[in-house]
ZAROVEX-73799 format. One record per residue (C-alpha): residue in one letter; x, y, z. Coordinates in Angstrom, 1 decimal, m for minus. Layout:
<sites>
res, x, y, z
A, X, Y, Z
...
</sites>
This chain:
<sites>
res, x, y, z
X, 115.7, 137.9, 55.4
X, 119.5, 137.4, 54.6
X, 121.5, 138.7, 52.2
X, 124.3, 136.3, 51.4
X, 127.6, 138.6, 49.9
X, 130.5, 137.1, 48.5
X, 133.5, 139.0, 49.1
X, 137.0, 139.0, 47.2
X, 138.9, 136.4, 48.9
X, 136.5, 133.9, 48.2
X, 134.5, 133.7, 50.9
X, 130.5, 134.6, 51.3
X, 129.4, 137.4, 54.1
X, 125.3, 137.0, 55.6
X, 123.5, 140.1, 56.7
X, 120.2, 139.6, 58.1
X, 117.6, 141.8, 57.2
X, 114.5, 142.6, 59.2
X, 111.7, 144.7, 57.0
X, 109.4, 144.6, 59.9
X, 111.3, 146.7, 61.5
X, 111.9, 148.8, 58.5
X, 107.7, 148.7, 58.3
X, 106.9, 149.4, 61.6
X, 110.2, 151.6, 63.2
X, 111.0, 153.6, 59.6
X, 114.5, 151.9, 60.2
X, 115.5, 152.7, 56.7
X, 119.3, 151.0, 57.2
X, 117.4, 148.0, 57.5
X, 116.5, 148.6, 53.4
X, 120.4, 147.5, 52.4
X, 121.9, 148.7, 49.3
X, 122.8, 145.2, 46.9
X, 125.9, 144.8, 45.7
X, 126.5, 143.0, 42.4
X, 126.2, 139.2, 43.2
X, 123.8, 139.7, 46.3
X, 121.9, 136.6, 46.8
X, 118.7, 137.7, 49.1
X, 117.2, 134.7, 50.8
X, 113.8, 135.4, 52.4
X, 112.6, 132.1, 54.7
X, 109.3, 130.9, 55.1
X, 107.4, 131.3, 58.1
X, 107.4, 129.1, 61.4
X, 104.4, 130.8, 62.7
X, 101.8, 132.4, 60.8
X, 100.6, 135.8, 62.3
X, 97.3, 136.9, 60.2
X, 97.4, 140.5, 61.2
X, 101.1, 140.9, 59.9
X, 99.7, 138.9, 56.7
X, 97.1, 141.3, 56.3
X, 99.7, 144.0, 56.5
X, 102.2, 143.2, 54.1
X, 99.7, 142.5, 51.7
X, 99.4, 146.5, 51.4
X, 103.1, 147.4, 51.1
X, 104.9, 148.3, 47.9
X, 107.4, 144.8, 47.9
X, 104.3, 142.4, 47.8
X, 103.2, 140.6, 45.3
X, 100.5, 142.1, 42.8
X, 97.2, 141.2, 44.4
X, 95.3, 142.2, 41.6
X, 96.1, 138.8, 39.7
X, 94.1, 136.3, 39.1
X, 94.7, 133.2, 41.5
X, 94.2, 129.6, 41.0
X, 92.5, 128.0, 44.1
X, 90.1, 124.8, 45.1
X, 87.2, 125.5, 47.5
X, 86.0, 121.7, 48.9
X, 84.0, 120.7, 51.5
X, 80.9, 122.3, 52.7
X, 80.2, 124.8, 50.1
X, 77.6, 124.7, 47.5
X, 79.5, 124.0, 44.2
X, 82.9, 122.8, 45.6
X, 85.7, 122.6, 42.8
X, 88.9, 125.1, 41.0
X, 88.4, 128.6, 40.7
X, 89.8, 131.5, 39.6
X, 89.9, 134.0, 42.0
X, 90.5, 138.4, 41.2
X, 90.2, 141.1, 43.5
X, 87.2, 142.8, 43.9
X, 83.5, 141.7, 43.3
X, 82.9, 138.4, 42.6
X, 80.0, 138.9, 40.5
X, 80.2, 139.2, 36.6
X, 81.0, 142.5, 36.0
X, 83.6, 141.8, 39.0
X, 86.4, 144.5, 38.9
X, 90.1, 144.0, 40.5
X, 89.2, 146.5, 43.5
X, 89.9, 144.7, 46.7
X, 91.5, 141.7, 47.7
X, 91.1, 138.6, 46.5
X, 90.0, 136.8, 50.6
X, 88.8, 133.8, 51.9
X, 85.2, 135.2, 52.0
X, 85.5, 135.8, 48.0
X, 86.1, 132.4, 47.1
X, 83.4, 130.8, 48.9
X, 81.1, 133.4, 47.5
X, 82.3, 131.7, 44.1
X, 81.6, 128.4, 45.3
X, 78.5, 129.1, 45.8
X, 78.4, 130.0, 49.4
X, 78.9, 127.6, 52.5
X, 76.1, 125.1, 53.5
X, 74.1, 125.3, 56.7
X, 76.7, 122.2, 58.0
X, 79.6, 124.6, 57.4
X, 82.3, 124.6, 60.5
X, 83.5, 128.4, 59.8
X, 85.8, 128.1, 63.0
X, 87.7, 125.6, 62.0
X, 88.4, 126.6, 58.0
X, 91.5, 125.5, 57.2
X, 94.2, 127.1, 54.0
X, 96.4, 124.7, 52.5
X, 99.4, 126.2, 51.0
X, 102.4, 124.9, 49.3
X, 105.6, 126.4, 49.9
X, 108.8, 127.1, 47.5
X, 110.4, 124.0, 49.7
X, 107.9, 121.3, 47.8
X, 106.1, 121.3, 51.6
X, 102.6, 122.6, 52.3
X, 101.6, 125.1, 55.3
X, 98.5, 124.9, 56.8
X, 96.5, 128.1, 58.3
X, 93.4, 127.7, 60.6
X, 90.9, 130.3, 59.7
X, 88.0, 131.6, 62.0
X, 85.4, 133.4, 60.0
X, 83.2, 133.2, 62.9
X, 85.5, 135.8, 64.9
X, 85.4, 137.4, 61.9
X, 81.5, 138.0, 62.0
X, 81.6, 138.1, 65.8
X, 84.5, 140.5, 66.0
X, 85.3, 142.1, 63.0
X, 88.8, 140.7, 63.2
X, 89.4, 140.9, 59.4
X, 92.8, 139.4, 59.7
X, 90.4, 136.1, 59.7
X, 89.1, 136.9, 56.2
X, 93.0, 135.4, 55.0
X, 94.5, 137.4, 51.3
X, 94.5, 134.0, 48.9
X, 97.7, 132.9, 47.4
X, 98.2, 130.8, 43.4
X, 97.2, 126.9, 44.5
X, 95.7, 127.6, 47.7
X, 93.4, 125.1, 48.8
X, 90.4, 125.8, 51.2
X, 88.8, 123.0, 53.3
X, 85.8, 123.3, 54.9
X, 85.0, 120.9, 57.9
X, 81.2, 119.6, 58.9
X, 80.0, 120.9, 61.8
X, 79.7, 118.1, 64.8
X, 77.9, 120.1, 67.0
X, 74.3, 122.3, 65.2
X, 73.8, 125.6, 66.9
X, 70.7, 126.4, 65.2
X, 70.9, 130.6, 66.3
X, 74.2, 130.7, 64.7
X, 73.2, 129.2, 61.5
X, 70.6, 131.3, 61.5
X, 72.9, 134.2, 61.5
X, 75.1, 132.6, 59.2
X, 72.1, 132.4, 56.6
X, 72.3, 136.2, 56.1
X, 76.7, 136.9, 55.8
X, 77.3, 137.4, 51.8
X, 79.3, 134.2, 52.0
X, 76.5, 131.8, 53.0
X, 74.6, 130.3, 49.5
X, 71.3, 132.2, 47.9
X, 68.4, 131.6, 49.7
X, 66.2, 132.5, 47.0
X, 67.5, 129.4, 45.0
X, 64.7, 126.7, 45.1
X, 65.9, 123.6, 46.8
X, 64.2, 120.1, 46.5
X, 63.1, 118.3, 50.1
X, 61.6, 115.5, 51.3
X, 58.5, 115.5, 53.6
X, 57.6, 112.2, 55.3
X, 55.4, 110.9, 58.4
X, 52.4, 112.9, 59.8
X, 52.0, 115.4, 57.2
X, 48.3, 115.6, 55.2
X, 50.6, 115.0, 51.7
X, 53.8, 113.1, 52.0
X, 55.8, 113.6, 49.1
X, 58.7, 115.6, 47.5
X, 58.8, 119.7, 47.2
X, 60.5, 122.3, 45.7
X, 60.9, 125.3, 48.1
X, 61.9, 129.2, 47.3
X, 61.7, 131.7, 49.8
X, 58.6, 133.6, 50.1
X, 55.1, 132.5, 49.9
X, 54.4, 129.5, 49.5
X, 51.4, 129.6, 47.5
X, 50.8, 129.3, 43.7
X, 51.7, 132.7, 43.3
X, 54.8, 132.9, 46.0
X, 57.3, 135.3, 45.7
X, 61.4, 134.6, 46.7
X, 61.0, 136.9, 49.4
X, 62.0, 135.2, 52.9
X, 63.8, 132.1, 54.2
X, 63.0, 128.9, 53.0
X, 62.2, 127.6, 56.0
X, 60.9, 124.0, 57.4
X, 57.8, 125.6, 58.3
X, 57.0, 126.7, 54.5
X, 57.8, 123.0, 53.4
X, 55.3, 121.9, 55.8
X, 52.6, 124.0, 54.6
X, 53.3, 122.7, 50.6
X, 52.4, 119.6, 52.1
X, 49.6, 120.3, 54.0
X, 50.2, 121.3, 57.1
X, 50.8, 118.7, 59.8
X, 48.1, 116.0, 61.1
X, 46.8, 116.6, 64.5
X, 48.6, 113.7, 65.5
X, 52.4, 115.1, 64.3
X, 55.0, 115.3, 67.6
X, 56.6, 118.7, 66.7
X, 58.9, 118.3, 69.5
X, 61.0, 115.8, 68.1
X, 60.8, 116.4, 64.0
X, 63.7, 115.2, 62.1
X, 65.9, 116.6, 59.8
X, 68.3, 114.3, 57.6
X, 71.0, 116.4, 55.7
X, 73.3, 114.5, 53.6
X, 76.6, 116.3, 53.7
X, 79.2, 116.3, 51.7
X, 81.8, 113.3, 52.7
X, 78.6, 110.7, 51.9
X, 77.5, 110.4, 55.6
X, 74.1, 112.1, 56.8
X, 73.8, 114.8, 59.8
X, 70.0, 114.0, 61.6
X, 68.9, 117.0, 63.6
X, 66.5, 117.3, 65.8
X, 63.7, 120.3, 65.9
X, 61.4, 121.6, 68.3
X, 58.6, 123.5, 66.4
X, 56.8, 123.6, 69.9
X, 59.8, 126.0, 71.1
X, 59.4, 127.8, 68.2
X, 55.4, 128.3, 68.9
X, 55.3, 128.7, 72.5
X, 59.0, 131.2, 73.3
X, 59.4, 132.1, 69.3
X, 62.6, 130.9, 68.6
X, 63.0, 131.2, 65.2
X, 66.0, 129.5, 65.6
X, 64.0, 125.9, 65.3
X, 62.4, 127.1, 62.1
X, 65.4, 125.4, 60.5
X, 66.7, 126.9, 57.0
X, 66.3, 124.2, 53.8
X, 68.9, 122.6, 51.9
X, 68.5, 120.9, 48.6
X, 68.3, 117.3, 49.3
X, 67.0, 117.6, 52.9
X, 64.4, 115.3, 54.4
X, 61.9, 116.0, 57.1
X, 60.3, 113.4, 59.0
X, 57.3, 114.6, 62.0
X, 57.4, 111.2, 64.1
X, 53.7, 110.3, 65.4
X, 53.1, 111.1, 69.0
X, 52.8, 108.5, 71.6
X, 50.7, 110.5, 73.9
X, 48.0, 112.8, 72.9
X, 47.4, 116.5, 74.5
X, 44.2, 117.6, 73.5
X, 44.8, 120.8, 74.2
X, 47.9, 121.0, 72.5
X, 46.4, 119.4, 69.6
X, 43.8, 122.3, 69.6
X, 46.8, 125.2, 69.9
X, 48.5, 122.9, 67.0
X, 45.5, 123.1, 64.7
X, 45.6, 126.9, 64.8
X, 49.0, 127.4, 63.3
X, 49.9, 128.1, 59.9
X, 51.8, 124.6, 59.5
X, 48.9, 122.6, 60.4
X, 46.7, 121.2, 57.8
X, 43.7, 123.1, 56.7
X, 40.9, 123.3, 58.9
X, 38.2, 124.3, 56.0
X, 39.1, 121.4, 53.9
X, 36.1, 118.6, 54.4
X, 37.4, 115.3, 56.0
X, 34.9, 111.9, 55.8
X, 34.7, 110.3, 59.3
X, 32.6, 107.6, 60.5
X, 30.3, 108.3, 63.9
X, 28.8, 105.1, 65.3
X, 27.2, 103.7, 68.4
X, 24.8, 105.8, 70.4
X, 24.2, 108.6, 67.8
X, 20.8, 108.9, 66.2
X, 21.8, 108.4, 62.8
X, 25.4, 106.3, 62.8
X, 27.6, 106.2, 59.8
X, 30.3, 108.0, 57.5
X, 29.7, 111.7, 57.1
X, 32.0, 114.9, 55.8
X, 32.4, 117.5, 58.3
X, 33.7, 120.6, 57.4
X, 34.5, 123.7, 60.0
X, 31.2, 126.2, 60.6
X, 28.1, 125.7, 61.6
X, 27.2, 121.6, 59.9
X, 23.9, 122.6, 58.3
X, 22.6, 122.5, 55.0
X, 24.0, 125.8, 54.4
X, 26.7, 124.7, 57.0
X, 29.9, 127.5, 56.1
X, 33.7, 127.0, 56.8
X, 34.1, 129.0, 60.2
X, 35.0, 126.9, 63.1
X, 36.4, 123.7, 63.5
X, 35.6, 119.8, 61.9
X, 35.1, 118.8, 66.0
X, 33.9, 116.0, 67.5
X, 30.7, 117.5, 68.4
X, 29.6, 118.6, 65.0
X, 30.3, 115.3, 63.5
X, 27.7, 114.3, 66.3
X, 25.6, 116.8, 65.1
X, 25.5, 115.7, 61.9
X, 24.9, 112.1, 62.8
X, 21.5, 113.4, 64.3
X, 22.8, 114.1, 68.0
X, 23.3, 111.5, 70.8
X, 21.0, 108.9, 72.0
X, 20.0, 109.2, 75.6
X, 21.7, 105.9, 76.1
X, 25.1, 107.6, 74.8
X, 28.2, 107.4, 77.8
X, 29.7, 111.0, 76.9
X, 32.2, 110.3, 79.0
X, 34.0, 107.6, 77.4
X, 34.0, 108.6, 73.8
X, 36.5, 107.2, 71.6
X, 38.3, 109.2, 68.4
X, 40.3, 105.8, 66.5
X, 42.4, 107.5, 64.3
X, 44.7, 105.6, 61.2
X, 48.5, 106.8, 61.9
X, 51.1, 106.7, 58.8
X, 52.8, 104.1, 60.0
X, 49.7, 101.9, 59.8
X, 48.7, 101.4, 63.5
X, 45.3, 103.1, 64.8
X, 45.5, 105.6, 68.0
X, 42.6, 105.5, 70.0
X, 41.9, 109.1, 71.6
X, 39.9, 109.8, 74.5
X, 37.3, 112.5, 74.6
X, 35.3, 113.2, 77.8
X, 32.4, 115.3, 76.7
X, 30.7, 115.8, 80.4
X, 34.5, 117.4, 81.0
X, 33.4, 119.7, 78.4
X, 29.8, 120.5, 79.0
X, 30.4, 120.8, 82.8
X, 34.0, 122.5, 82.8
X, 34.1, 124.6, 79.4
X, 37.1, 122.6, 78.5
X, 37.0, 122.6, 74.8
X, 40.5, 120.7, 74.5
X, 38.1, 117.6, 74.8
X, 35.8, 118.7, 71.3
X, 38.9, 117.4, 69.5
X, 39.4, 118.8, 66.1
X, 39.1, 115.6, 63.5
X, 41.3, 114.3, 60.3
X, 40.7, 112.5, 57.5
X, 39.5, 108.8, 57.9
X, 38.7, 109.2, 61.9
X, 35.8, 106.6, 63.5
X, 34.1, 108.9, 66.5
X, 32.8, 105.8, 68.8
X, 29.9, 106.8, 71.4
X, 29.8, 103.6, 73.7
X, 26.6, 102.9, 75.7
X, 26.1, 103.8, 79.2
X, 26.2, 101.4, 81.7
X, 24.3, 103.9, 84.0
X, 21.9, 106.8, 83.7
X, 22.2, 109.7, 86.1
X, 18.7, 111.3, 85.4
X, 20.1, 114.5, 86.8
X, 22.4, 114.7, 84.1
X, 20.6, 113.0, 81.6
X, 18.5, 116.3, 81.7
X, 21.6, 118.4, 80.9
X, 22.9, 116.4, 78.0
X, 19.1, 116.6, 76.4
X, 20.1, 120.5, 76.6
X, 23.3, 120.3, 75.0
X, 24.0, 120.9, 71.0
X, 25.0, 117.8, 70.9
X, 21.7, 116.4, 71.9
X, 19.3, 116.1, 68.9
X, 16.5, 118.9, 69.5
X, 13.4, 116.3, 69.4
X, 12.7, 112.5, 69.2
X, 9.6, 111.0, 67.3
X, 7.6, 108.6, 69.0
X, 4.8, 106.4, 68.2
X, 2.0, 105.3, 70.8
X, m0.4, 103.0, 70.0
X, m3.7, 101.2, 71.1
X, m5.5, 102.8, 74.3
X, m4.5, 106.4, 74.9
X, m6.2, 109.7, 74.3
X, m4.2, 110.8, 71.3
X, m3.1, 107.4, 69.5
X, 0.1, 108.0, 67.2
X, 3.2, 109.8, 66.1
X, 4.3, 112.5, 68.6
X, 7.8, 114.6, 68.9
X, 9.2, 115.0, 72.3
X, 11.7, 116.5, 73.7
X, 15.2, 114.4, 74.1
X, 15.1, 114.3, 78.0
X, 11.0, 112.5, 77.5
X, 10.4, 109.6, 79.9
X, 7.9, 107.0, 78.9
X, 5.1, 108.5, 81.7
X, 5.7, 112.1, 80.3
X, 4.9, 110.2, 76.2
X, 1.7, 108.6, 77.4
X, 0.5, 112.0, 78.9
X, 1.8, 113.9, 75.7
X, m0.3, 111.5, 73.6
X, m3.5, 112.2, 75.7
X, m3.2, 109.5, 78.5
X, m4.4, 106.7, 79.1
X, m8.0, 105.5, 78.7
X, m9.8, 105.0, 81.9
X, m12.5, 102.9, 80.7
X, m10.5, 100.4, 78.5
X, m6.6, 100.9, 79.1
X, m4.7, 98.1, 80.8
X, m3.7, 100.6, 83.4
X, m1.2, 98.4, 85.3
X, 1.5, 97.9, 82.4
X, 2.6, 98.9, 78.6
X, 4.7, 97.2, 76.2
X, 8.1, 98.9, 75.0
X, 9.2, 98.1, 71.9
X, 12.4, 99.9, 70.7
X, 14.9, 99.2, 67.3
X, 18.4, 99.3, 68.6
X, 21.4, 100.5, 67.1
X, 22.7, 97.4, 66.3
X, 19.4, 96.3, 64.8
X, 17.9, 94.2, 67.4
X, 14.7, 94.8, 68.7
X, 13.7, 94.6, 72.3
X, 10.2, 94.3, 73.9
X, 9.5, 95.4, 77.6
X, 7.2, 95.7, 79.8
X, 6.5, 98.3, 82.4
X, 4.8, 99.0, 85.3
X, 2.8, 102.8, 84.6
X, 3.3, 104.7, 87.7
X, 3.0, 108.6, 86.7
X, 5.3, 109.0, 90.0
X, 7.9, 107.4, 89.4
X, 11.2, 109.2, 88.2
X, 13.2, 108.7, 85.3
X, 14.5, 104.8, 86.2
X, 15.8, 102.7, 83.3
X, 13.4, 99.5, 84.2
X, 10.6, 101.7, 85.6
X, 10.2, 104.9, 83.9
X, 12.8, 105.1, 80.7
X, 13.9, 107.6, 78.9
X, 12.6, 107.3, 75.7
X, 14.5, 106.9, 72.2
X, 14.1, 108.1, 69.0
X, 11.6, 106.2, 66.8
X, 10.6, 104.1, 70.0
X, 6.9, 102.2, 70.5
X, 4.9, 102.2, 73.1
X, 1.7, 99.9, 73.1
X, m1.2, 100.3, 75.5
X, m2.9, 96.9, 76.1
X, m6.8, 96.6, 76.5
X, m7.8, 95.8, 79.2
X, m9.7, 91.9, 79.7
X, m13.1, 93.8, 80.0
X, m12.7, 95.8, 77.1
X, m11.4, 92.7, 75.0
X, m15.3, 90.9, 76.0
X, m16.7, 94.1, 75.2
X, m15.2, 94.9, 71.9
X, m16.1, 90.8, 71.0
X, m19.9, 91.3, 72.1
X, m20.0, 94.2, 70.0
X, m18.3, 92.0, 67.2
X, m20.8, 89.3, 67.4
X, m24.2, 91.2, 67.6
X, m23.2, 93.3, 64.8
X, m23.2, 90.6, 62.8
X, m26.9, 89.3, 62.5
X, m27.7, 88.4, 66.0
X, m26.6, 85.2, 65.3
X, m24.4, 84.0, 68.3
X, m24.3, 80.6, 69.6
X, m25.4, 80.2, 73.2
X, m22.6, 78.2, 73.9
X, m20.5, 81.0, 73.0
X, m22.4, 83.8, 75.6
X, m22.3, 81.2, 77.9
X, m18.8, 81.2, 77.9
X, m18.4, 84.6, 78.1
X, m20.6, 84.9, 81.3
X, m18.2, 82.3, 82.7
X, m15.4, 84.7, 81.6
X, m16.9, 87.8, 83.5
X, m16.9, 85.6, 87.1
X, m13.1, 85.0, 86.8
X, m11.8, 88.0, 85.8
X, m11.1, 91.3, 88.0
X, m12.1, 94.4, 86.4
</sites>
């Protein structure tokens, strides 16, 4: 400071004056005594030193800090603009106890966004020389260390700038979601949900609950917007979800979430705090896990698992075609325990046909970006290895494809007849010359030897015991005719002993004798009348033919 003296010849005498001395030594000489005419002169600063500011603020020559202050909050804040800024609270009933800080003005404003850069705050100040002075504030050694000489004593027409961050630590903005300076989480904010989610579609979001009856308490977090829509489709890649925040210079900030971090470690971090205006986009995986997919379906941002879904089944099932499959047992008085899998959408479509490749079962599933995903399900994998990753959990709109087998391992055609997916029984028809002509139930695993003994066996006296006829409806609504060899020794062989399929016929010829027989009997029942010509020609029948 300098005190600039004029004396009596004329001439002007400086003193300089140092108060911090005075402050900090008790040098009370260093308090002059004015003169009539003093001019005192007090510079501004080269290099601002917050922990003196902070200081002098308190002593008995600084201005009045209990004045209202004019200042503009812009950048990332919630309500940037002019505001009049006291001491004290900064809520209604604010009082003038306090000082009238950094932290105080952006609780006026609203609070700082999620994008805010608190380490790089900058104070714009104009000076008495028409020149303007700018301060770097770090609010995040503020938090970190408690250095309050951060948290800067406002001035009349400061301005406070608030950069965009360029680099998203989501832990710290976590923490910064909880500092009386950040904005009110319990606000509702509007957001965009887009991509594999079971309702696309704008949201409002609170904290709390997220049900019809939610409450403000919590965060309102990306996980709670994902369960307003639905929860995610089995087929969302929550490694790589998007989020687009518009800041507030016009440009956009994307970041990029991992909700499978937050699932498997629990970082809570990834469960990203909401802004209004934000958009969330859940890409569609390129390469599906099933046993992810089965962890996925479990948590409380997937979509829910009691809700029916309509799916198609065809190819080797008993009954193909669209059915709605809801989790618990698939019944008439089917409940909503369990999950809409693979295999009860089988059940319901009657079970597998014997001919039914387990192996190579397809899932063809309709993406939101309008191409089909074809999943792979290995059901053998399943029944042989307990690995229930492969009874994949279905969505709305799936086709469950069961190819046919281009080869029948008998062995293991017996342990798929055991299996739920299996129906219990098949219903058979045999016809012409058995003991027990017509409709039998077998078991799935029956063979077309085990059917003719079932249905009392063949007749001796007037079976064609060398071959039978086949006759079986095919999925695809052909029908075949075979005919096979009858050899009650033979194992299960596709062209010598089949497995047979539901709703199959089997035919048992008469045999040539039996035909003669059955027409002798025809023609002496009716009157005795029967030309010789025609016995004759039966006699020359019974010389050619082998019985």
């Amino acid at each position: 400071i300098q005190i600039r003296r004029p004396n009596n010849a004329g001439r002007e005498q400086v003193f300089r004056v140092n108060l911090w001395q005075f402050l900090q030594g008790g040098d009370t000489s260093q308090d002059f005594v004015l003169e009539d005419g003093d001019t005192i002169f007090i510079p501004s600063l080269t290099t601002f030193n917050p922990a003196e500011a902070r200081r002098l603020d308190n002593v008995s020559f600084s201005r009045d800090i209990n004045k209202p202050r004019n200042v503009s909050v812009l950048g990332e804040v919630t309500r940037p603009g002019s505001y009049v800024i006291l001491g004290g609270d900064t809520q209604i009933d604010r009082t003038t106890a306090g000082l009238p800080t950094v932290t105080r003005a952006l609780q006026l404003a609203g609070g700082i966004t999620a994008a805010a850069d608190i380490r790089n705050i900058q104070i714009r100040r104009p000076n008495q020389a028409g020149g303007e002075q700018v301060f770097r504030v770090n609010l995040w050694e503020f938090l970190q260390a408690g250095d309050t000489n951060q948290d800067f004593v406002l001035e009349d027409g400061d301005t406070i700038f608030i950069p965009t961050l360029t680099t998203f630590n989501p832990a710290e903005a976590r923490r910064l979601d909880n500092v009386s300076f950040s904005r009110d989480i319990t606000k509702p904010r509007s957001v965009s949900v887009l991509g594999e989610i079971t309702r696309p579609g704008s949201y409002v979001v609170i904290g709390g609950d997220t049900q019809i009856d939610r409450t403000t308490a919590g965060l309102p977090t990306l996980t709670r917007a994902l369960q307003l829509a639905g929860g995610v489709t089995p087929l969302s890649d929550i490694r790589n979800i998007q989020l687009r925040r518009p800041n507030k210079f016009g440009g956009e900030q994307v970041f990029n979430i991992n909700l499978w971090q937050f699932l498997q470690a629990g970082d809570s971090s990834q469960d990203f705090l909401l802004e209004d205006g934000d958009t969330i986009f859940i890409p569609t995986l390129t390469t599906f896990n099933p046993t992810e997919a089965r962890l996925l379906a479990t948590a409380s941002f997937a979509a829910d698992l009691t809700k029916p879904r309509t799916v198609a089944v065809v190819g080797e099932v008993k009954r193909p075609g669209p059915y709605v499959v809801l989790g618990g047992d698939t019944q008439i008085d089917r409940t909503t325990g369990g999950f809409p899998t693979v295999a009860r959408a089988i059940q319901l479509a009657g079970g597998i046909t014997p001919g039914a490749d387990v192996r190579n079962i397809q899932i063809r599933r309709p993406t939101r970006t309008g191409v089909e995903q074809i999943i792979k399900v290995n059901f053998w994998q399943l029944l042989q290895a307990g690995d229930f990753s492969q009874d994949a959990i279905l969505q709305e709109g799936d086709t469950v494809f069961i190819p046919t087998a281009t080869e029948i391992n008998p062995a293991e055609v017996s342990q798929l007849a055991a299996a739920s997916i299996s129906p219990a029984r098949i219903t058979v028809r045999v016809v012409g010359e058995v003991g027990k002509p017509g409709t039998i139930e077998v078991a799935t695993n029956t063979t077309l030897s085990q059917a003719l003994l079932v249905a009392g066996g063949i007749n001796r006296d007037r079976a064609k015991k060398s071959e039978v006829e086949l006759i079986r409806l095919n999925p695809n609504g052909t029908i075949t005719q075979q005919t096979i060899a009858v050899d009650f020794s033979q194992a299960m062989d596709n062209q010598k002993n089949p497995l047979l399929r539901d709703n199959d016929i089997i035919v048992v010829n008469r045999s040539n004798l039996a035909r003669i027989t059955d027409a002798l009997t025809l023609g002496v029942g009716s009157g005795g009348l029967f030309p010789i010509f025609r016995i004759l020609e039966i006699l020359g029948l019974f010389r050619n033919i082998s019985l």
